[in-house]
C-alpha positions in Angstrom: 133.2 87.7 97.5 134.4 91.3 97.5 137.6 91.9 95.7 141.2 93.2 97.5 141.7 97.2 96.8 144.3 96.9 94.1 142.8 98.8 91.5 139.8 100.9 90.8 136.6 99.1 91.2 135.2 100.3 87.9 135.0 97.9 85.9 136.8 97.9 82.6 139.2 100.7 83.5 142.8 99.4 84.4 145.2 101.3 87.1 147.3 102.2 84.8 145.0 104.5 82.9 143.8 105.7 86.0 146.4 108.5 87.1 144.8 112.0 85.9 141.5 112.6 84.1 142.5 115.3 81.1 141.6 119.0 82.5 139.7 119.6 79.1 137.3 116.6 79.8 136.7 117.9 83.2 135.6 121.1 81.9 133.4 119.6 79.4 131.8 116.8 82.4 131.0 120.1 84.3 129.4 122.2 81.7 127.3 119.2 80.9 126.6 118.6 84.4 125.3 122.2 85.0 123.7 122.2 81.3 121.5 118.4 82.7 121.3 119.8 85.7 118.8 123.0 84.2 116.8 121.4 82.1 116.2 118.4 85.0 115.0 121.6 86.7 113.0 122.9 84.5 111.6 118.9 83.1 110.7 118.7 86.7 109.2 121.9 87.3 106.9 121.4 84.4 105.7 118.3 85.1 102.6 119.5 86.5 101.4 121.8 83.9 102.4 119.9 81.6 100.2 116.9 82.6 97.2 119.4 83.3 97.5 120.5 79.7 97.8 117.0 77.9 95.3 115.7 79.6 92.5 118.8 79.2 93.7 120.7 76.6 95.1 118.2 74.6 93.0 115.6 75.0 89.9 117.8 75.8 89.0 115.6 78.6 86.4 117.0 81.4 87.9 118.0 84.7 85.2 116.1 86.7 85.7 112.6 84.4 87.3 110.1 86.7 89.7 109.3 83.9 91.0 112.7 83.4 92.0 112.6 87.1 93.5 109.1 86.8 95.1 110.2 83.4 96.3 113.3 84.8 97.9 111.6 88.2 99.6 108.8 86.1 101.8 111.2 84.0 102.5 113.5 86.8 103.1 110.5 89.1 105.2 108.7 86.5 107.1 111.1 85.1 108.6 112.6 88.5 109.6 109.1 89.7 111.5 108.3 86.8 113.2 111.8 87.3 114.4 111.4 90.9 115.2 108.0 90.3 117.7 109.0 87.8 118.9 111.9 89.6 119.3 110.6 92.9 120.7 107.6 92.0 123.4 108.6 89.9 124.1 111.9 92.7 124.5 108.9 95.6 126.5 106.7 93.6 128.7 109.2 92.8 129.1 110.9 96.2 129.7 106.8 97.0 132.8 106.6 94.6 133.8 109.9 96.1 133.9 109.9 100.1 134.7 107.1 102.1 131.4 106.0 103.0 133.0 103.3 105.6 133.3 106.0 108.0 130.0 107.5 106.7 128.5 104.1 108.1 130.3 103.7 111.2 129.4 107.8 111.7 126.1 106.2 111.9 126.4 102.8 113.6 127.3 101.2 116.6 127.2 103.6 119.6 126.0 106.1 117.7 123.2 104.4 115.9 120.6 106.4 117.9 122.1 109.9 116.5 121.7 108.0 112.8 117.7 108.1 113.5 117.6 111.3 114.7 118.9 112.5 111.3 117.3 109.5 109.3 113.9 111.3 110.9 114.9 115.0 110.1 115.9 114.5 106.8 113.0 113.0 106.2 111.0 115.3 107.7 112.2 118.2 105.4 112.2 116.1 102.2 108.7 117.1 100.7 108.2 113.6 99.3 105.4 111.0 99.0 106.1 107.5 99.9 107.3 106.5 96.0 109.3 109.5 95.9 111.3 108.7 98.7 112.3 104.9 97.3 115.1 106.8 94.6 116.9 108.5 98.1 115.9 105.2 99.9 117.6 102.8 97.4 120.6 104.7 96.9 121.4 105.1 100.7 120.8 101.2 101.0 123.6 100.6 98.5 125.9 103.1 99.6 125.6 100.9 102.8 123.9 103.5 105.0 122.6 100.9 107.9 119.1 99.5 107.1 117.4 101.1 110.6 118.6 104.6 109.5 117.4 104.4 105.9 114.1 102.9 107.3 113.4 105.8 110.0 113.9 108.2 106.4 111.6 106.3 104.7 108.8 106.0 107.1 109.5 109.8 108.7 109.5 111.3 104.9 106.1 111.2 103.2 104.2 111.5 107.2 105.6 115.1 107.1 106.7 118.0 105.7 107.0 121.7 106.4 103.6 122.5 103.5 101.4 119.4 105.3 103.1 121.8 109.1 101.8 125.0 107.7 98.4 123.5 106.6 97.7 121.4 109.7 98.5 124.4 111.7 96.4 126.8 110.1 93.3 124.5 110.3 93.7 122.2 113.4 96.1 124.3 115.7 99.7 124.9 116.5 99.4 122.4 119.8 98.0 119.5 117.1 100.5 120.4 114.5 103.3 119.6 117.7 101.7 116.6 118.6 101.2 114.8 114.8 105.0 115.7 114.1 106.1 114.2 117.4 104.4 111.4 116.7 105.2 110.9 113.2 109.1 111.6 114.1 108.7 108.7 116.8 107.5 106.5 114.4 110.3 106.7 112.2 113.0 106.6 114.7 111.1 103.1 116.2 110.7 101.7 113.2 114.5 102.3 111.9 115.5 100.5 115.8 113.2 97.6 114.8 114.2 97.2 111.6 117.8 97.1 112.9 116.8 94.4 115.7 115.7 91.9 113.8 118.5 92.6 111.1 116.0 93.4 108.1 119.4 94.0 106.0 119.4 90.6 105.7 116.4 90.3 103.7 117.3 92.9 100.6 116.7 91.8 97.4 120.3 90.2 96.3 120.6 92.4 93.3 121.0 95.3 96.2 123.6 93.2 97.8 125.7 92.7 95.1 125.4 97.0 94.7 126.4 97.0 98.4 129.6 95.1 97.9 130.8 96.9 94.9 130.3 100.5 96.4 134.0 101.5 95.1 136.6 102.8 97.5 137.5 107.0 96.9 141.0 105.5 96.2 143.1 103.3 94.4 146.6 102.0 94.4 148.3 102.9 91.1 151.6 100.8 89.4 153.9 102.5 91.7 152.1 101.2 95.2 150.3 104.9 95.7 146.8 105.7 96.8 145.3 108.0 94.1 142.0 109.0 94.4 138.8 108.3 91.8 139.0 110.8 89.4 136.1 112.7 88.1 136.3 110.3 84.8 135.8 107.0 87.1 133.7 108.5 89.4 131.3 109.3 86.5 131.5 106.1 85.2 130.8 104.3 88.3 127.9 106.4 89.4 126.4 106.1 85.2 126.9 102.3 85.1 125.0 102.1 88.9 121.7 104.8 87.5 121.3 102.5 83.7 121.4 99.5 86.0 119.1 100.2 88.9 116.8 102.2 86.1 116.5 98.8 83.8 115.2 97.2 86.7 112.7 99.1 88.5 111.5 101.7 85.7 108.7 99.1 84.8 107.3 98.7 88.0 106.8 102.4 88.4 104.7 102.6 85.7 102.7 99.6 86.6 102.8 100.8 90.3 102.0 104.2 89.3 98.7 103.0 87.5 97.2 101.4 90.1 97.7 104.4 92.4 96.6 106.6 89.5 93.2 104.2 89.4 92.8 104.5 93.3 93.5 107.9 93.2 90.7 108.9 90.1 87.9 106.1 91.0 88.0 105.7 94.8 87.9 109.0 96.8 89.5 108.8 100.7 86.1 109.9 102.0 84.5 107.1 100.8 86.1 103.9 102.5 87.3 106.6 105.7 83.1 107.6 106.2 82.5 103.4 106.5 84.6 103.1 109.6 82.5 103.2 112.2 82.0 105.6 115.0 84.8 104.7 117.4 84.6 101.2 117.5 87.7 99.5 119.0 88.1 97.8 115.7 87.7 101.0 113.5 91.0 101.9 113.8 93.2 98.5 112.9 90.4 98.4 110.1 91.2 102.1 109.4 95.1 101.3 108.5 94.3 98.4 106.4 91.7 100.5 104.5 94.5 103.4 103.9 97.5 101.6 102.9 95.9 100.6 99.6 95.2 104.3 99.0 97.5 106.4 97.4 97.7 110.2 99.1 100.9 112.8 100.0 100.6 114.4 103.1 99.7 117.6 101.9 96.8 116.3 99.9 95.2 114.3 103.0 95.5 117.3 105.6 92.0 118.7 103.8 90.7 115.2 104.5 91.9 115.1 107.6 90.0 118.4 108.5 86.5 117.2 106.7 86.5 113.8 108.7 86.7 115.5 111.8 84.3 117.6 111.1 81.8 114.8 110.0 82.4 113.4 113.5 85.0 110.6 112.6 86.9 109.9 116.0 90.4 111.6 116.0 92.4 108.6 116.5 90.9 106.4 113.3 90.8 109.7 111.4 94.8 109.9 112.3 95.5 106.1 112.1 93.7 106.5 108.6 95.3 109.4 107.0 99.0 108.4 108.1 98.5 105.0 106.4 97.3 106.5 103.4 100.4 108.5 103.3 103.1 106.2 104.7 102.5 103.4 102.4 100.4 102.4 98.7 100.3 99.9 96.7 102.3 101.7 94.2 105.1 101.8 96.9 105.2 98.2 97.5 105.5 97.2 94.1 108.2 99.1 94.0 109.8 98.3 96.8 109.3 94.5 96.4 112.3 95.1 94.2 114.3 96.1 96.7 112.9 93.8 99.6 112.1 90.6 99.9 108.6 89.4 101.1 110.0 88.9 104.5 111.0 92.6 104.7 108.5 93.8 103.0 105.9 92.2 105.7 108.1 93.3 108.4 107.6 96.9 107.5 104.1 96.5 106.7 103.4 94.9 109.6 105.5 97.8 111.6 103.2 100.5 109.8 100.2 98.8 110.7 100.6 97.9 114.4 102.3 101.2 114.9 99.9 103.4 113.2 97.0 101.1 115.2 98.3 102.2 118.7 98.6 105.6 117.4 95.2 105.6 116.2 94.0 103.6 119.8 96.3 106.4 121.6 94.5 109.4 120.1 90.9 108.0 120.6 91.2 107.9 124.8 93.1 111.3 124.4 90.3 112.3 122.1 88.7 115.2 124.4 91.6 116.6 126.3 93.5 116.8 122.2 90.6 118.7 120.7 90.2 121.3 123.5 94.0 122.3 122.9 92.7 123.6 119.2 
């Protein structure tokens, strides 16, 4: 049961310490803010190389061994998960203990709940993300009580594109391609975040997320004297702090465990392999095709090449698509993770959605097989 708004939400803190954060401590907050803020750059932008060189100049491993590739995509993998998820967790709950995020929400609902999947879809579109990427941005609009369809159409929309996986698809497979597997990827998004919405997936979060819904602080309090202060800096860091160690405890462990499995996919089971086993066109190649990809663990940018090779071999259009979008949009890695957000219900109602959606796509394509490729 929430609480009435007579006091700051923090917990621990009473109103009547609450009127002014000192000046010096907000200089100090700031400095280390911008200070954190540099080297989470710089961690982040190392990541990479930094992976590369543990694994084979370290660890002297053979850049065509199977485990360096693994061992390599684990710690990059790993490593810029738990980054984000800090980051963007303790950014949301902060903006959270800072706006009023009611009017955020209603901004977003209602009558205007088809406007909140138009932007669910863009945003995602130009967050350069894969799908476990995307669950530190998905979990923290979730609690800051974003609704569930708009958050959803994000995290579909995000790791199908982004403007690298625009540029490559357009240098190899055409501009009038390009403009058809963005318009179909946006549409996925926004229909998934309306059908998520319509059968009230909110419903099924995990409870710890519920709780973090109902305690998303307002921007103000009402001090001693009956007044509506707002948060200062000092609560709003506290808030948003207390929310990232929280969320962190619980889901840093499935990363790495998540993360391993896709790092084991990723070194020991090559796309080509199951994608070359699908058949020639077959009505069922294509259902057959999603299953096969969602296990897989790929960004967007990495499958385009694959993309480009199966067509080539001779791999209908519509399984090649129905393929490479599942191995994107979804991974094992991503529903560990995100079973601690969901509940199984939810999480087979978006698997489910994937599937079925990414099978007409893939159905869709096929039949427009010979008009799509003459448009090249």
């Amino acid at each position: 049961m929430r609480k009435e708004n007579t006091g700051c939400c923090c917990a621990g803190v009473k109103p009547a310490v609450q009127e002014k954060s000192p000046r010096g401590w907000n200089i100090k907050y700031l400095a280390a803010i911008l200070a954190l803020g540099v080297l989470w750059l710089l961690a982040y932008s190392g990541i990479l190389p930094a992976s590369h060189w543990l694994v084979f100049g370290l660890l002297g491993m053979a850049p065509e061994s199977h485990w360096a590739a693994s061992l390599e995509f684990f710690i990059y993998d790993t490593v810029k998960i738990l980054l984000l998820l800090a980051a963007l967790i303790y950014a949301i709950a902060w903006i959270r203990a800072s706006l009023n995020v009611e009017r955020v929400r209603d901004c977003l609902a209602g009558k205007r709940r088809g406007f909140g999947y138009l932007l669910g879809v863009l945003f995602g579109a130009i967050t350069p993300f894969c799908s476990c990427s995307s669950i530190p941005l998905f979990l923290g609009f979730t609690t800051a009580r974003i609704p569930i369809g708009v958050t959803m159409s994000f995290l579909i929309t995000s790791p199908l594109i982004n403007e690298i996986a625009v540029v490559l698809l357009w240098g190899l497979l055409g501009w009038k391609f390009t403009l058809l597997y963005v318009t179909v990827g946006l549409l996925a998004g926004a229909i998934g975040g309306l059908v998520m919405d319509s059968i009230r997936a909110e419903r099924w979060l995990q409870p710890f997320i519920k709780e973090a819904m109902n305690a998303t602080p307002v921007h103000t309090y009402v001090n001693e004297m009956g007044r509506a202060r707002k948060l200062t800096v000092r609560q709003r860091h506290v808030f948003a702090y207390g929310e990232m160690v929280s969320i962190f405890k619980r889901v840093w462990k499935w990363v790495v465990l998540g993360v391993g499995i896709g790092a084991a996919l990723h070194g020991f089971v090559p796309e080509n392999w199951f994608a070359q086993r699908l058949g020639a066109g077959q009505w069922w190649s294509v259902p057959v095709a999603v299953l096969v990809g969602i296990p897989l663990y790929s960004n967007v940018t990495g499958i385009v090449p694959v993309m480009e090779s199966l067509l080539v071999k001779g791999l209908p259009l519509g399984t090649t698509m129905a393929f490479c979008m599942s191995a994107v949009a979804a991974s094992i890695p991503e529903v560990m993770l995100l079973r601690q957000i969901m509940t199984i219900r939810l999480q087979a109602a978006f698997i489910g959605y994937l599937w079925i959606m990414f099978t007409l796509i893939g159905w869709l394509f096929n039949i427009l097989d010979p008009c799509i490729m003459t448009m090249k």
